[in-house]
N, C-alpha and C positions, 0 to 999 in steps of 0.2 A: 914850639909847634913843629910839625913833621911835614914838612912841603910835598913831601912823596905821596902821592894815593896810597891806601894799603886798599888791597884785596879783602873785600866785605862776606862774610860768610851766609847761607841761604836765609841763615835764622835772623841774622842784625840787617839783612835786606827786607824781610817781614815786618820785622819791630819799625824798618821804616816806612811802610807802606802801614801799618794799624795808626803812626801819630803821624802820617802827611810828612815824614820829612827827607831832606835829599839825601839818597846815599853818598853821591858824590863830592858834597861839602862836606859828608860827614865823615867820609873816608880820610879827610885830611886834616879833622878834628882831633885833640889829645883821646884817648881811651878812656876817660871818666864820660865824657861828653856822650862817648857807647854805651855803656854802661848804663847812663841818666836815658836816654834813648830807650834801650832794653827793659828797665826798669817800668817806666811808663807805659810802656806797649802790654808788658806783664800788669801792671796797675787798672789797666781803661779794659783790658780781658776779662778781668776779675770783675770789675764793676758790671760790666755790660751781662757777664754770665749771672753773678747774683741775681740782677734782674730776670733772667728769663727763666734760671730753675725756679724764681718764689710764681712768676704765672704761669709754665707750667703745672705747679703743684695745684695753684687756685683753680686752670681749667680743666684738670684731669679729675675733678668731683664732679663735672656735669658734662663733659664730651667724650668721647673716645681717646685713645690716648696720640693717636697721630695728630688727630686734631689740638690736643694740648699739647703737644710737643710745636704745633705749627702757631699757633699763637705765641707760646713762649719766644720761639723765636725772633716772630717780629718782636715783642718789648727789649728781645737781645740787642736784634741791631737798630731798633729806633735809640734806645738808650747808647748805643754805641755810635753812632750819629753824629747827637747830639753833642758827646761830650769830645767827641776828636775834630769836630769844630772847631768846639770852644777854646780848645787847645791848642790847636794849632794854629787860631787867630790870636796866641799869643806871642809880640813879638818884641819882648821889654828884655833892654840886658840888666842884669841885677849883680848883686854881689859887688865884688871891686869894676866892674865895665861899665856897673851903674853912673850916668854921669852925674856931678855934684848939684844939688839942690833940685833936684827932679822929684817930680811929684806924681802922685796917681791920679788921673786926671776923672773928670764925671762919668764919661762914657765906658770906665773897665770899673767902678763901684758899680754903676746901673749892669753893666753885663754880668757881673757875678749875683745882685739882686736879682734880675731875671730870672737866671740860673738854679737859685735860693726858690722865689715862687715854683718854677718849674718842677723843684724835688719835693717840695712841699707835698704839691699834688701830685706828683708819680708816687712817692713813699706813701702816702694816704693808701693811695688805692693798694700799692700793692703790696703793703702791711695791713690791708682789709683783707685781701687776698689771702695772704698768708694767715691770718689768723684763722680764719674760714677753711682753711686745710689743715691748721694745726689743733682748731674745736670738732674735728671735724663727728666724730664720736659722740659728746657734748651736742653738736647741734642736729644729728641723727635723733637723738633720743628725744633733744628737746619736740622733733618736726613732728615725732608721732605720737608725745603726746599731747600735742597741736590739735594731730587729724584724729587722734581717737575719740580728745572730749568734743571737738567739735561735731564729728560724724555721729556720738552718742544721742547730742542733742537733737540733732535730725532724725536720726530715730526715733527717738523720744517725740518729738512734734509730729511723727508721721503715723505714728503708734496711735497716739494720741485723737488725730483727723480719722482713723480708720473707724477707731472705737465710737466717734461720734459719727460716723456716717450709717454706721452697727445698727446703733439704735435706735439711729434716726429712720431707716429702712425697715427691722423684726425686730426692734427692741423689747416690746410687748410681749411676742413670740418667745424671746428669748427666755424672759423671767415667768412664761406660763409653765415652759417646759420643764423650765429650774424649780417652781413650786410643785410641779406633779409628779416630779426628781423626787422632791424632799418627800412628800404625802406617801407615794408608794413603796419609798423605801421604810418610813415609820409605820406604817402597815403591816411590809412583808415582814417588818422586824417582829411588832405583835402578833402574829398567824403563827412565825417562828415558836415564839414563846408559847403560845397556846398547843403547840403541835407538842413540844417537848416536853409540856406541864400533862397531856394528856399521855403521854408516851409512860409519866412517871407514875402516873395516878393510877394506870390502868396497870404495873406493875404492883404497886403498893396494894391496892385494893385486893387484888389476888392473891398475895404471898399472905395479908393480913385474915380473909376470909378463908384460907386452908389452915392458918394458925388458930382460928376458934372455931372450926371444925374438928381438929384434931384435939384442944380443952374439951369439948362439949360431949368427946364420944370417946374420951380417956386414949387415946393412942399412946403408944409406949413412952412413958417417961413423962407421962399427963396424967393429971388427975379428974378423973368424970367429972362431967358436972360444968352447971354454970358458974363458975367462980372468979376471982380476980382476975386473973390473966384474960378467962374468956371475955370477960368484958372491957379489956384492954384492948384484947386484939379488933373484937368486935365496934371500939369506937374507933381503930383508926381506920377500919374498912369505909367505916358509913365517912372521914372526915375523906379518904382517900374516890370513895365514890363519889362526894360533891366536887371535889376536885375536877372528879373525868367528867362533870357535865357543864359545869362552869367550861374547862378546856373545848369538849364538843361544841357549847355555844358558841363561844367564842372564834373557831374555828368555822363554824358556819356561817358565820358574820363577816369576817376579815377575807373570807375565801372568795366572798362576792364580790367585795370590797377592792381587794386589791386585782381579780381580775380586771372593772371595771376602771381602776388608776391605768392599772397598764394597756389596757386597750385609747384610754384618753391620750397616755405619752405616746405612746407609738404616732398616734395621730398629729400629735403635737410634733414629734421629732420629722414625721414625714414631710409637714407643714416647712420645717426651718428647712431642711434640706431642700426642698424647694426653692423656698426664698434667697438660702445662699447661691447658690448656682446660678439666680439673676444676679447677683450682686459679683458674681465673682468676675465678670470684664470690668466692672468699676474697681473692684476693688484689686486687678491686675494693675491698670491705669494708673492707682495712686501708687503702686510700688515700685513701677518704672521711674514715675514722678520722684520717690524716694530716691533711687538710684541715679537718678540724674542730677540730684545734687547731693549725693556725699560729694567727700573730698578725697581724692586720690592717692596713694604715696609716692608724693615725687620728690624728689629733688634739686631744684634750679638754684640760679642766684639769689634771685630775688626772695623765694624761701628761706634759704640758708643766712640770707642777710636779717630775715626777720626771724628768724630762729637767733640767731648770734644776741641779735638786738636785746631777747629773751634773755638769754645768757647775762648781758651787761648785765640786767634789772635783777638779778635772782637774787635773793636776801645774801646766802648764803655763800657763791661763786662768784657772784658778780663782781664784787671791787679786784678779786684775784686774774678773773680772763680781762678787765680791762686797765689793770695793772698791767700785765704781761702783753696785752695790744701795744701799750704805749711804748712797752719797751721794744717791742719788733718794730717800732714804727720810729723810733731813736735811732736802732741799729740800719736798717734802711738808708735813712736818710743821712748816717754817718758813711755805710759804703757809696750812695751815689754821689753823695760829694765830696768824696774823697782824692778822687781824680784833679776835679777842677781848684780843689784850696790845695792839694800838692803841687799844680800847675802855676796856681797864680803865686802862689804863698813861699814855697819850699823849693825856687829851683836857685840852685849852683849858680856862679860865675859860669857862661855859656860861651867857650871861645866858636861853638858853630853855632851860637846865635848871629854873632858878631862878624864872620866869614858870611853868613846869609844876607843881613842887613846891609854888607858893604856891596855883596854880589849885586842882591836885588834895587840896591841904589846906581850900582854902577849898568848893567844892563840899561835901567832905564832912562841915564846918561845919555848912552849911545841909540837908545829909539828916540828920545826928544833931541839928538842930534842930528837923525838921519832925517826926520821929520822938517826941521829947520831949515835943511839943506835942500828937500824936495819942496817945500814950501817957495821956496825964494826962487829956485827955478823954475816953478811952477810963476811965480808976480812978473818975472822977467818974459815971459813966452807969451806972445799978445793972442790972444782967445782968437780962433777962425770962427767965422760964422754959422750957425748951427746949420747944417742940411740934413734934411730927409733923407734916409736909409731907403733902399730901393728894396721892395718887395722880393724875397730870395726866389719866389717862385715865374719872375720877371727878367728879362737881362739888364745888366747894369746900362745905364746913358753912357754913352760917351764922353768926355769931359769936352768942353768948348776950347780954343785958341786964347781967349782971354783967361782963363781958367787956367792955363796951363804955363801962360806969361809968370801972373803973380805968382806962382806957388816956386817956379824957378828964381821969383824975384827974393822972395820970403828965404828961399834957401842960399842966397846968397847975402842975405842979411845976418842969419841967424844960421852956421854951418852947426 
């Protein structure tokens, strides 16, 4: 060992200020001991960061990013805290300085049990965390088709309440207008037909009665006379004439007819429009109503955690996202306790453990010595009697003759 201080650089000054330990004992520690030092302050950095990039990532899906970057933080240095505590209330020499038959006594298994629950629950949460930023696609899609079948069916229920309030207020109305809907459009359809039957009849009947006009009186390329043909043409006039009066009737009839529908619907349609225009603050009312309960698209925790939850349950992803939770939640709990089983578990023969343990015995050596020494001159020195402090805003008394005897006396008892 090197009794000399060596001059400690900014950085191995740092590494002792992250695990609490003295530069100055360590300065005069072997160079492995630095080393172990540097090592661990790089180790408890690592752990403490792991921590705060996975909440980070979990709060930057529902805050701003300063603000995830300010939460992650604190899990940096609470995690970092925590574990340079732990460690540097470790103060066990091991290796060969370990002394013979020493044992690990209950109160350092219970502190790393502690320790043990403690990661438990950190790594839970922030392997929830983390999976929740690593679904996080996955639980987007899951959330909205959460809020779409849910908000469907609100629709659907409120579709449904509008429809009965419909009918309940001109539902009557409704299906009169719809029957004199249907009545005058089968109507206008027959008039239709009758107009176009009479369009054709009255064609027919003409071209057929110039065709046995022209048989009857021999025109060119005819033979006089009433014969075959003439009486051909001549029956399809007279079939073509009953045609056009059959269509005339008929058009006389429906022409009334369907004025008289459409004069009824008009009246009918004027009626509903009425009655909706009273109904339409109610039925404004129920559509606010509607709108006031869909479901929104948001994204919080609380959502994303029941979204994930989705996720577990799915026939088909599920055993794989929480397959892969467990193992972010292994991996977790392997980096935060990493620190503390290399501390308690894996350290070296420690000659500045051992320079510490003798300092910090010897220091306190010399305070339970100087203690002993004030103690005892203190049992020797007979107690004066308690007097009253004179009010500083007062002048002091003067002391008396007899006052002034004993205390000369006292001093010449006790120089």
């Amino acid at each position: 060992m090197n009794d000399t201080p060596q001059n400690l650089s900014p950085v191995m000054r740092l590494a002792c200020v992250l695990v609490r330990c003295n530069p100055d004992l360590l300065a005069l520690a072997p160079r492995q001991d630095r080393y172990a030092v540097a090592s661990e302050a790089l180790l408890l950095s690592v752990v403490a960061g792991v921590t705060g990039l996975a909440w980070t990532a979990f709060w930057a899906q529902f805050v701003a990013l300063p603000a995830a970057l300010a939460f992650g933080a604190l899990a940096c240095v609470f995690m970092f805290l925590i574990d340079q505590a732990i460690g540097a209330a470790d103060w066990r020499l091991t290796g060969v300085l370990r002394p013979p038959a020493t044992r690990r006594r209950w109160w350092e298994h219970g502190r790393l049990a502690m320790r043990l629950a403690m990661t438990v629950v950190l790594s839970t949460a922030t392997s929830t965390g983390a999976s929740m930023a690593m679904f996080h696609d996955a639980i987007k899609t899951q959330l909205e088709q959460d809020v779409r079948g849910k908000n469907r069916q609100i629709e659907e229920q409120y579709a449904e309440r509008l429809r009965e309030q419909r009918t309940l207020r001109f539902g009557t109305l409704e299906s009169e207008v719809q029957r004199l809907t249907a009545s005058a459009g089968e109507m206008t359809h027959v008039l239709d037909a009758a107009r176009q039957l009479r369009a054709t009849a009255s064609q027919k009947a003409e071209a057929y009665g110039i065709e046995a006009d022209r048989e009857l009186k021999g025109a060119p390329g005819y033979k006089a006379g009433a014969g075959s043909q003439y009486r051909e043409a001549l029956a399809r006039k007279v079939a073509a004439d009953s045609d056009l009066a059959k269509a005339d009737s008929d058009i006389g009839i429906y022409e009334g007819r369907v004025t008289d529908a459409q004069q009824k619907l008009d009246k009918a349609n004027a009626d509903l429009r009425v009655a909706e225009a009273a109904f339409a603050g109610e039925a404004a009312q129920i559509d606010e109503e509607r709108k006031s309960h869909l479901i929104p698209d948001r994204n919080d925790a609380l959502m994303s955690y029941l979204a994930l939850e989705e996720v577990y349950a799915d026939p088909r992803f599920g055993s794989a996202a929480r397959h892969f939770s467990w193992l972010m939640m292994a991996v977790l709990m392997t980096f935060e306790l990493s620190y503390v089983v290399v501390r308690a578990w894996f350290t070296h023969a420690s000659v500045y453990m051992a320079m510490l343990i003798a300092d910090t015995k010897k220091r306190a050596d010399r305070a339970a010595a100087d203690y002993e020494t004030s103690r005892d001159a203190l049992r020797r020195k007979p107690l004066a009697p308690m007097a009253r402090a004179p009010l500083r805003f007062l002048p002091a008394p003067a002391p008396s003759a007899a006052t002034v005897r004993e205390s000369r006396r006292e001093e010449a008892r006790f120089p």
